[in-house]
N, C-alpha and C positions, 0 to 999 in steps of 0.2 A: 428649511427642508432637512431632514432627518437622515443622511445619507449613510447606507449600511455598506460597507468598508472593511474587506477582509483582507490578509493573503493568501494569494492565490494558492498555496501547500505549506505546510511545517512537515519540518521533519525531525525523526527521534531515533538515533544511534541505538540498537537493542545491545544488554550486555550478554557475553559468553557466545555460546553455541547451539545449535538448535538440530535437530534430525530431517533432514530434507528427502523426499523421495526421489529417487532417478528413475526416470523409463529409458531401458536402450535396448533396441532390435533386438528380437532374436536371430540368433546367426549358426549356421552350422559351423563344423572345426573350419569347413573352408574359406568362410568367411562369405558366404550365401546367403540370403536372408529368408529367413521360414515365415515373414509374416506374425505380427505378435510382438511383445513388450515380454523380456524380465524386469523386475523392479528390485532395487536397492536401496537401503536406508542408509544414507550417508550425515555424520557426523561433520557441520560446519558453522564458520561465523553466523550467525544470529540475524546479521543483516540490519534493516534498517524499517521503523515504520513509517509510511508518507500519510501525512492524513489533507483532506480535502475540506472546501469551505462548506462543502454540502452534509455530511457527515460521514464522507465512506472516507475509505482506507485502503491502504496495500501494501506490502511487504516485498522489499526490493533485497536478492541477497548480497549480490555483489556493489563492489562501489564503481566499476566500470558500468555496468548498466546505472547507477545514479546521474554518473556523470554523461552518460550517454542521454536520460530524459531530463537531464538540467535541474537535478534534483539538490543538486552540490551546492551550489549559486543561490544567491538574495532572492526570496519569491516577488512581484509585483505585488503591489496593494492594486483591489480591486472592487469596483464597484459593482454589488451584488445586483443591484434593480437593471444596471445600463450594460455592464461587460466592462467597460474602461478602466484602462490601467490610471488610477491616480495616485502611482508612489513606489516605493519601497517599502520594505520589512514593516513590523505590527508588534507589538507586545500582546496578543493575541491568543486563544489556546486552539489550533483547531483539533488536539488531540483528544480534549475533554469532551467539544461537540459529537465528534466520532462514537465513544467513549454511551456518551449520553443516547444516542440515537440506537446505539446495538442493545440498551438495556432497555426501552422502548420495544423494537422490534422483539426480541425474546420474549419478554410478556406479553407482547400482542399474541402473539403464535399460542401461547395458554390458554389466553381468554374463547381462543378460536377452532379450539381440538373441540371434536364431537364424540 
């Protein structure tokens, strides 16, 4: 039996800084809220990319929310066909599958413009 055997996420420390956008209320000086977002562009760490065995991805910025979805910690090895955890860590990329499946989807979207 051919059993297909991933972990369950990798993760990939991004280097430097990235522009993150903030929404916060609009407020009057009183501190009232008029309904509506200003936006700012804030200058921070880079964050983190999480990639999945399926091929999507997401981009976590802080390291307390990593450690809040357990992103910190050894992934389970996982069996794709059944769900079952059978193991720890992978010599694995699921960065590349991710990686792979966005440059797929991109060209599909070409082939598909009218």
């Amino acid at each position: 039996m051919n059993e297909n055997i991933k972990p369950r996420f990798e993760v990939h420390k991004l280097d430097g800084k990235a522009v993150k956008k903030v929404a916060k209320p609009k407020m009057d000086k009183a501190g009232k809220l008029l309904g509506g977002f200003d936006y700012e562009d804030l200058e921070v760490d880079a964050g983190w990319m999480v990639y999945f065995p399926n091929g999507s991805s997401i981009r976590v910025w802080t390291e307390e929310e990593m450690l809040r979805q357990g992103f910190l910690s050894e992934p389970d090895l996982v069996n794709m066909e059944t769900g079952d955890v059978v193991g720890k860590s992978a010599n694995q990329s699921l960065k590349s599958r991710s990686e792979q499946k966005e440059r797929v989807t991109k060209s599909s979207q070409v082939h598909h413009v009218t």
